[in-house]
C-alpha positions as CSV (number, residue, x, y, z in Angstrom):
1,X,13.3,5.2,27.4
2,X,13.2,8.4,25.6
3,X,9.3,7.9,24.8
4,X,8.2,7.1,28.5
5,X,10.5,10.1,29.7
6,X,8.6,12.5,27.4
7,X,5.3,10.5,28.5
8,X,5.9,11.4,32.2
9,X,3.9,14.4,31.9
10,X,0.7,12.2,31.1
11,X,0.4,11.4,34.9
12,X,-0.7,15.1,35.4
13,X,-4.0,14.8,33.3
14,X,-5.2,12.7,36.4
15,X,-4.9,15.4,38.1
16,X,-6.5,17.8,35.3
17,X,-9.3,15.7,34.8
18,X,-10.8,14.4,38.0
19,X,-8.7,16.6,40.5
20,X,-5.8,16.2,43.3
21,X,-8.1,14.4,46.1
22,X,-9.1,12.3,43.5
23,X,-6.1,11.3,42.1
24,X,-4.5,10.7,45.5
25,X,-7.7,8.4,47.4
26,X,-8.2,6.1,44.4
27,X,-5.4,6.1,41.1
28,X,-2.6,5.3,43.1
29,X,-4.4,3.1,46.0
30,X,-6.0,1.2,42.8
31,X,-2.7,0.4,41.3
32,X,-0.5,-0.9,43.9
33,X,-2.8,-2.0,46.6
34,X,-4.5,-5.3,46.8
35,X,-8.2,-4.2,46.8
36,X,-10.4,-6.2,45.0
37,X,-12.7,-3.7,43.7
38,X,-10.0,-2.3,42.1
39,X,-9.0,-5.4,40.9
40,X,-12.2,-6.1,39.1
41,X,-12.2,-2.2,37.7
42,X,-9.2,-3.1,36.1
43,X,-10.2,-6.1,34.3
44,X,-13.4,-4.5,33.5
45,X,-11.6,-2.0,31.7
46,X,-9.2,-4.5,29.8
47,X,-12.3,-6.4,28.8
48,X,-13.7,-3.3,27.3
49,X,-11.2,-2.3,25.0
50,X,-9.6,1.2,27.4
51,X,-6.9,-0.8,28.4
52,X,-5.1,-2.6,25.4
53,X,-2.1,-1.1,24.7
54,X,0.7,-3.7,25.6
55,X,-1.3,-6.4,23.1
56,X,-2.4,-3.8,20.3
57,X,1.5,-2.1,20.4
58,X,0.3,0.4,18.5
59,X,0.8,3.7,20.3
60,X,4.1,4.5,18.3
61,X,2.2,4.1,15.2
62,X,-0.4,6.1,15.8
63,X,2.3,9.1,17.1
64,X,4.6,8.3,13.7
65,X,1.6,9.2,11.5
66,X,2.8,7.6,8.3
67,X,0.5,4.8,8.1
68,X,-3.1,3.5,10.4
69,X,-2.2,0.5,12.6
70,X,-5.5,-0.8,12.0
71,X,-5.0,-0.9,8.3
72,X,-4.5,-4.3,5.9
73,X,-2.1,-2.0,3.8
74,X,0.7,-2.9,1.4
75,X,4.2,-5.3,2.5
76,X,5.9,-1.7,3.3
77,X,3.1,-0.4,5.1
78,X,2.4,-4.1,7.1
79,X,6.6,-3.8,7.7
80,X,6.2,-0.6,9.0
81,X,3.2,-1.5,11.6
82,X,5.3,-4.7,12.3
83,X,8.5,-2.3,13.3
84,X,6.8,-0.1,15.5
85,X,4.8,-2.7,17.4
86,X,8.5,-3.8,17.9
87,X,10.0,-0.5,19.1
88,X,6.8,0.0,21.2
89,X,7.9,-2.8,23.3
90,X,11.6,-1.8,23.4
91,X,10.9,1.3,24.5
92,X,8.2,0.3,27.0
93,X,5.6,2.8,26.2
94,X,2.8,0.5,26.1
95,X,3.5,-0.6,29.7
96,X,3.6,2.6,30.5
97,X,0.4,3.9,28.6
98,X,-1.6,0.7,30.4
99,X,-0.2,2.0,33.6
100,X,-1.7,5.5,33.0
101,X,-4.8,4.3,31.5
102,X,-5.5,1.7,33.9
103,X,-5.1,4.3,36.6
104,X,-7.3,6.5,34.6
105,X,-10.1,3.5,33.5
106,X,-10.4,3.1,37.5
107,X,-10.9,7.0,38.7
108,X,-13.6,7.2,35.5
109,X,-15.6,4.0,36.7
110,X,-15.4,5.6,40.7
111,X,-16.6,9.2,39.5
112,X,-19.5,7.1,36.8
113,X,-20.4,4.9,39.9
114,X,-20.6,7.5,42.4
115,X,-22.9,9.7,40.3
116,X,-25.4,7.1,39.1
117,X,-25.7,5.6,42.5
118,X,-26.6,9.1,44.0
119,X,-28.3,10.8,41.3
120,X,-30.4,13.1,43.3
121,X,-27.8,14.8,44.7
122,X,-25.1,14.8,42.5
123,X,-24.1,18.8,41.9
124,X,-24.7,20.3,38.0
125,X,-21.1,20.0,37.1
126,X,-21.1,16.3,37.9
127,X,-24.3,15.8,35.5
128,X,-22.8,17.9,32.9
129,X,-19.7,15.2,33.1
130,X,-22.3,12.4,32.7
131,X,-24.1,14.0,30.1
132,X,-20.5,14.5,28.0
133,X,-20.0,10.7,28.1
134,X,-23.8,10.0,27.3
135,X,-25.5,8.9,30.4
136,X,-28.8,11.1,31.5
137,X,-31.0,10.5,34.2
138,X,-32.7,7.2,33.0
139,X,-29.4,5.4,32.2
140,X,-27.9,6.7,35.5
141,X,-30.8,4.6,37.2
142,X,-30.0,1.4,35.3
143,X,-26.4,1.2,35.5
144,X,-27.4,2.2,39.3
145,X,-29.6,-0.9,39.8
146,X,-26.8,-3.1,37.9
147,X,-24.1,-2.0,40.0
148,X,-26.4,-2.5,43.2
149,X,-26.9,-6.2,41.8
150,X,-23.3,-7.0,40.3
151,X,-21.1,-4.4,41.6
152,X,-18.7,-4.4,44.7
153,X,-17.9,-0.9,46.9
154,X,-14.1,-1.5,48.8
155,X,-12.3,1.2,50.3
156,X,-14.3,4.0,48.5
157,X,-13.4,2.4,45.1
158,X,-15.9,0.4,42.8
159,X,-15.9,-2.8,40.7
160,X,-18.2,-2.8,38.5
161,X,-18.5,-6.6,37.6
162,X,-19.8,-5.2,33.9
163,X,-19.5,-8.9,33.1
164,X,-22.5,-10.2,35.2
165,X,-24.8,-7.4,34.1
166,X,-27.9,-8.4,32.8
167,X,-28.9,-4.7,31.1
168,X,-27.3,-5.3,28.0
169,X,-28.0,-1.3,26.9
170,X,-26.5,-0.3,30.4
171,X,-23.3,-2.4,29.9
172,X,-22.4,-0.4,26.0
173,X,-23.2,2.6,27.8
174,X,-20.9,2.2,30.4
175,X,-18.4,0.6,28.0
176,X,-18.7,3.9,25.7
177,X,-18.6,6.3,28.6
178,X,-15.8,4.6,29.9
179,X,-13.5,4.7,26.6
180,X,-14.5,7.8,25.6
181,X,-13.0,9.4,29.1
182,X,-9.6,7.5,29.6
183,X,-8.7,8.1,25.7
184,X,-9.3,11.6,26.5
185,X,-7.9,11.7,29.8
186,X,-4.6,9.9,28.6
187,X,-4.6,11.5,25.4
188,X,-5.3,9.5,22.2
189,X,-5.6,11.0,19.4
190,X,-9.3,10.3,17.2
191,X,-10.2,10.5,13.7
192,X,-11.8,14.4,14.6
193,X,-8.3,15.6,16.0
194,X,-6.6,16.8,12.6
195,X,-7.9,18.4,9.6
196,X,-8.9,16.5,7.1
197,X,-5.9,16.9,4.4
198,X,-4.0,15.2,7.5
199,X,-4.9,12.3,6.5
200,X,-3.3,12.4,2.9
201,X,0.3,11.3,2.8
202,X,1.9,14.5,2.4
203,X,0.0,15.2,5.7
204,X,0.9,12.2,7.5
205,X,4.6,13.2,6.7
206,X,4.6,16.7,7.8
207,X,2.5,15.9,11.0
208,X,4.6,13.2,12.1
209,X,4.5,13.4,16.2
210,X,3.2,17.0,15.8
211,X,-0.7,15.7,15.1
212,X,-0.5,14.6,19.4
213,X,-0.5,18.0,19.8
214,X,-3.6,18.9,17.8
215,X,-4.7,16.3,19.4
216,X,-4.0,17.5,23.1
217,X,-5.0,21.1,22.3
218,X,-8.2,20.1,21.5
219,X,-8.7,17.6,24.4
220,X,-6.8,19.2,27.2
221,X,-6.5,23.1,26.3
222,X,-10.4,23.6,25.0
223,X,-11.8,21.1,26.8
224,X,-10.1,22.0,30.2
225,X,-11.1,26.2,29.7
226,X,-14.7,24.8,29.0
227,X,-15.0,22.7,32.6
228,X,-13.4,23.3,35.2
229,X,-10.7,26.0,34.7
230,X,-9.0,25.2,38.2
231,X,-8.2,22.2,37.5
232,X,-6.4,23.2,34.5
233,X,-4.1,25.4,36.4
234,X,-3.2,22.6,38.9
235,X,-2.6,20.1,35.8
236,X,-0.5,23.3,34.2
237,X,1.6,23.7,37.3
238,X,2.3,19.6,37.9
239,X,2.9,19.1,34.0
240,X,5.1,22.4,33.8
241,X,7.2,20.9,37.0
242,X,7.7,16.8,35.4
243,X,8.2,18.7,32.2
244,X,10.9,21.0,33.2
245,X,12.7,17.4,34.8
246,X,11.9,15.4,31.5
247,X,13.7,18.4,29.8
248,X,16.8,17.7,32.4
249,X,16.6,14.2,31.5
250,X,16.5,14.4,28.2
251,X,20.0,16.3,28.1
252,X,21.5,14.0,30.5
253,X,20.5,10.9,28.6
254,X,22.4,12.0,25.9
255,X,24.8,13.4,27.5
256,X,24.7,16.5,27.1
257,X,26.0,18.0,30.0
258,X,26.8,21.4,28.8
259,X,23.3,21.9,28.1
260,X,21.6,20.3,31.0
261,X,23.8,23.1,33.1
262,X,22.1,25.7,30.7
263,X,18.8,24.8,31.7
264,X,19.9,24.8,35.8
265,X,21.2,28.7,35.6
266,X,18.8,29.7,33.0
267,X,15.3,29.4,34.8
268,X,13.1,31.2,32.1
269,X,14.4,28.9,29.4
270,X,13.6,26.0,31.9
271,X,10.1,26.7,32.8
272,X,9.1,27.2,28.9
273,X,10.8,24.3,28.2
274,X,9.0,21.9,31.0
275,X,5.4,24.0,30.1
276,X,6.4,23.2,26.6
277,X,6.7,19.5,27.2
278,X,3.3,19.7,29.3
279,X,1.2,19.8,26.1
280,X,-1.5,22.0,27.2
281,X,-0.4,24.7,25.0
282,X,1.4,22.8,22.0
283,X,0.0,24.7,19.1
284,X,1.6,27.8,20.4
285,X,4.7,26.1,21.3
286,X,4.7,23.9,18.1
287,X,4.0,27.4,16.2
288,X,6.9,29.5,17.8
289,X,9.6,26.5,17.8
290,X,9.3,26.1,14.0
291,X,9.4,29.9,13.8
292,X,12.7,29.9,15.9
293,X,14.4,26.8,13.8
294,X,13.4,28.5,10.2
295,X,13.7,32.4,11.3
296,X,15.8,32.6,14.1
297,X,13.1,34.3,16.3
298,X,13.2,33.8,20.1
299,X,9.4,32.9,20.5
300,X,7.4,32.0,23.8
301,X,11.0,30.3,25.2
302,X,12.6,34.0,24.5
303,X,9.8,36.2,26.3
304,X,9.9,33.4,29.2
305,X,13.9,34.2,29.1
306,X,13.5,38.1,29.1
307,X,10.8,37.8,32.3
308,X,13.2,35.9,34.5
309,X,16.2,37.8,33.4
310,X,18.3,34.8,31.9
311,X,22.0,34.7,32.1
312,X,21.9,33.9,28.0
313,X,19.0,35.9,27.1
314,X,16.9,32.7,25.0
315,X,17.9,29.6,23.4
316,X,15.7,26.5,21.8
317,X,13.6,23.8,23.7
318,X,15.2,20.6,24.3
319,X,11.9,19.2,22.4
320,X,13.3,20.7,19.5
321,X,17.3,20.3,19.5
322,X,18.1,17.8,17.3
323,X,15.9,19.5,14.4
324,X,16.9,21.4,11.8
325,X,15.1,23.7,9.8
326,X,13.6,21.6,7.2
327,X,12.7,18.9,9.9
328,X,11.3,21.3,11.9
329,X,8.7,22.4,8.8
330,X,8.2,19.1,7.1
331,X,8.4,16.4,10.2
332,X,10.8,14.1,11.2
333,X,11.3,11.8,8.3
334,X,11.7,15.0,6.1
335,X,14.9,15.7,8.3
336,X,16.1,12.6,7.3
337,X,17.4,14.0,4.2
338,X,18.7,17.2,5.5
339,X,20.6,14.5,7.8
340,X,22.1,13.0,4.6
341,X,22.8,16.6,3.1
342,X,24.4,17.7,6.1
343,X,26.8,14.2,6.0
344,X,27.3,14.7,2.1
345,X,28.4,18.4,2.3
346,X,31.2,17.6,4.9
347,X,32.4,14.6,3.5
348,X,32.9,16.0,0.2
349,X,34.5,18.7,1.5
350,X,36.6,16.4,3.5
351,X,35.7,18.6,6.9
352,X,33.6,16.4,9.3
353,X,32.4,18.9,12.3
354,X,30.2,18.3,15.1
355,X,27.0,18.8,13.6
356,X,27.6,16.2,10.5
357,X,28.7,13.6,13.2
358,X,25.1,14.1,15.7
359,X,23.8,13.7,12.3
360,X,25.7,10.1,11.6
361,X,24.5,8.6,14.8
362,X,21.1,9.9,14.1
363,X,21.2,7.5,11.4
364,X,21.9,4.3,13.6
365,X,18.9,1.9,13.9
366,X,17.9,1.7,17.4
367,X,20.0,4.7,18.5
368,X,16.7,6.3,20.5
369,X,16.4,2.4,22.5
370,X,16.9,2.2,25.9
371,X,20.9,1.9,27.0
372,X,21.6,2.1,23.2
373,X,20.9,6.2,23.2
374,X,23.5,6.5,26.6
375,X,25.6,4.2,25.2
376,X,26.0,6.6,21.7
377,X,25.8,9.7,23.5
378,X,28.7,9.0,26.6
379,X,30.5,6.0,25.0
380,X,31.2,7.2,21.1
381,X,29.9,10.2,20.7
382,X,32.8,11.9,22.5
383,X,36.0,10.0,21.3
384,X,34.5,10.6,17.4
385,X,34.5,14.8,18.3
386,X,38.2,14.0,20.3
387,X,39.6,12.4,17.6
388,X,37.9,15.2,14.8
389,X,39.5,17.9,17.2
């Protein structure tokens, strides 16, 4: 659950990528109603590989960093693939990135459709599109012809049919075109993303679920100043808004009530937080919350504090909350250990506080699952501090 709830902001790229009207006459009509054009968009884009998520599982693996799904690998590394396509499915993030994507592969094929059919008319900024997913005026008019001879118009949303075509070089243009927008629409992170050292296994440590943001600065951030810089600032102000309730969530989840009240009568702190958790601007963010955990320095979250006057003058994202110092630098398995140092130092010194019990049920397998995080958080989470008090 705590994976789809920091997901939730994925439904704004929609928005950033093919615009409000858009998003509203043909994602969501396309998902829940009954048209068959959209039925037949949707199963073109399973057959072409955009929508695959809920059989390859591998959407947590590919966020973890610490080994390629697609890789033979050792037993340890073929374990670790194994365990993630497992907690993919318990935390239902591959439902929800086929949701996303399939509302994503059906606006692309639309806005492809649209613009081949009416070539002659379609304004420069739709060509440019075309020409960024490698279709020019001579493939337009094939895929054109082959949509005129396979395809199926409903409601103002297209089926393409791609199985029927009979212009083999039309169909693995379309099929390319198509992948290459959803994976950048619902972010998914390529092999050009991250720098190369990255890939080494020091890199894969350190940039444990950091390399998504690379990843969303170059295909969000970059790509969204270089098109249509209005659309950016509606997908900023709808990701900012279902950020700033993930943040909420997040708190009450784990029941963390005292903070989720901080956020409510602290509104500078809330908006940074929810902007944040939009990842248009995560290097920054990912920049000036490590320099808050290691320094102490306020950062982006402190200036947006100072602006709206905050009752207590800064404080951390909820993004960051859990991590320490050295998890904060080094990635999430790295604060593993400072977990385990954290444990060790109290127990020796037979004082267990607060922070070395959050650090105990970090350890649990499965505490982040669905239910099982509540359950921690409300059920023993409390009576463990009662009884330490």
């Amino acid at each position: 659950m705590g994976m789809v709830l920091s997901s939730l902001t994925d439904a704004a790229r929609l928005v950033g990528v093919h615009g409000i009207r858009a998003t509203m006459r043909e994602a969501l009509p396309g998902l829940v109603k009954g048209i068959k054009a959209a039925q037949i968009s949707r199963a073109d884009a399973k057959a072409l590989g955009a929508v695959t998520e809920r059989v390859l599982q591998s959407r947590l693996a590919s966020l973890a960093d610490l080994q390629d799904p697609y890789r033979y690998g050792s037993r340890f590394e073929r374990l670790m693939s194994n365990a993630s396509h497992a907690f993919t499915k318990a935390t239902g993030l591959g439902w929800w990135n086929d949701t996303m994507k399939t509302m994503a592969s059906v606006m692309t094929q639309n806005r492809m459709a649209r613009n081949a059919i009416d070539w002659p008319r379609v304004p420069k900024e739709e060509r440019a599109y075309m020409a960024f997913l490698g279709i020019d005026e001579d493939m337009a008019d094939r895929i054109a012809a082959q949509l005129e001879l396979h395809g199926l118009e409903e409601d103002g949303i297209y089926g393409a049919n791609v199985a029927d075509w009979d212009d083999d070089l039309a169909g693995r243009a379309w099929a390319a075109a198509l992948n290459k927008d959803v994976d950048r629409t619902i972010i998914s992170k390529g092999v050009a993303d991250t720098p190369l050292w990255t890939k080494t296994n020091w890199g894969r440590l350190i940039f444990q679920l950091k390399s998504f943001g690379m990843a969303s600065h170059q295909r969000v951030l970059i790509a969204g100043l270089q098109e249509r810089p209005h659309r950016l600032a509606e997908q900023m102000v709808f990701s900012t808004a279902i950020g700033m309730l993930v943040a909420w969530l997040k708190y009450k989840e784990r029941g963390d009530d005292e903070e989720a009240e901080r956020l409510l009568n602290n509104p500078g702190l809330w908006i940074a937080d929810g902007l944040d958790r939009s990842g248009i601007l995560s290097l920054p963010f990912e920049i000036s919350n490590t320099a808050e955990k290691v320094v102490g320095v306020g950062g982006i979250p402190g200036a947006f504090s100072a602006i709206a006057g905050d009752e207590d003058g800064g404080g951390a994202v909820s993004r960051y909350a859990s991590r320490g110092p050295l998890g904060a630098v080094l990635g999430t398995s790295a604060g593993l250990f400072e977990d385990l140092a954290t444990i060790g130092t109290q127990l020796s010194a037979g004082e267990l506080k607060k922070s070395g019990v959050n650090a105990m049920l970090r350890q649990i397998p499965g505490a982040t699952l669905p239910g099982v995080r509540t359950a921690i958080s409300v059920g023993i989470r409390p009576k463990i501090q009662e009884a330490l008090e």
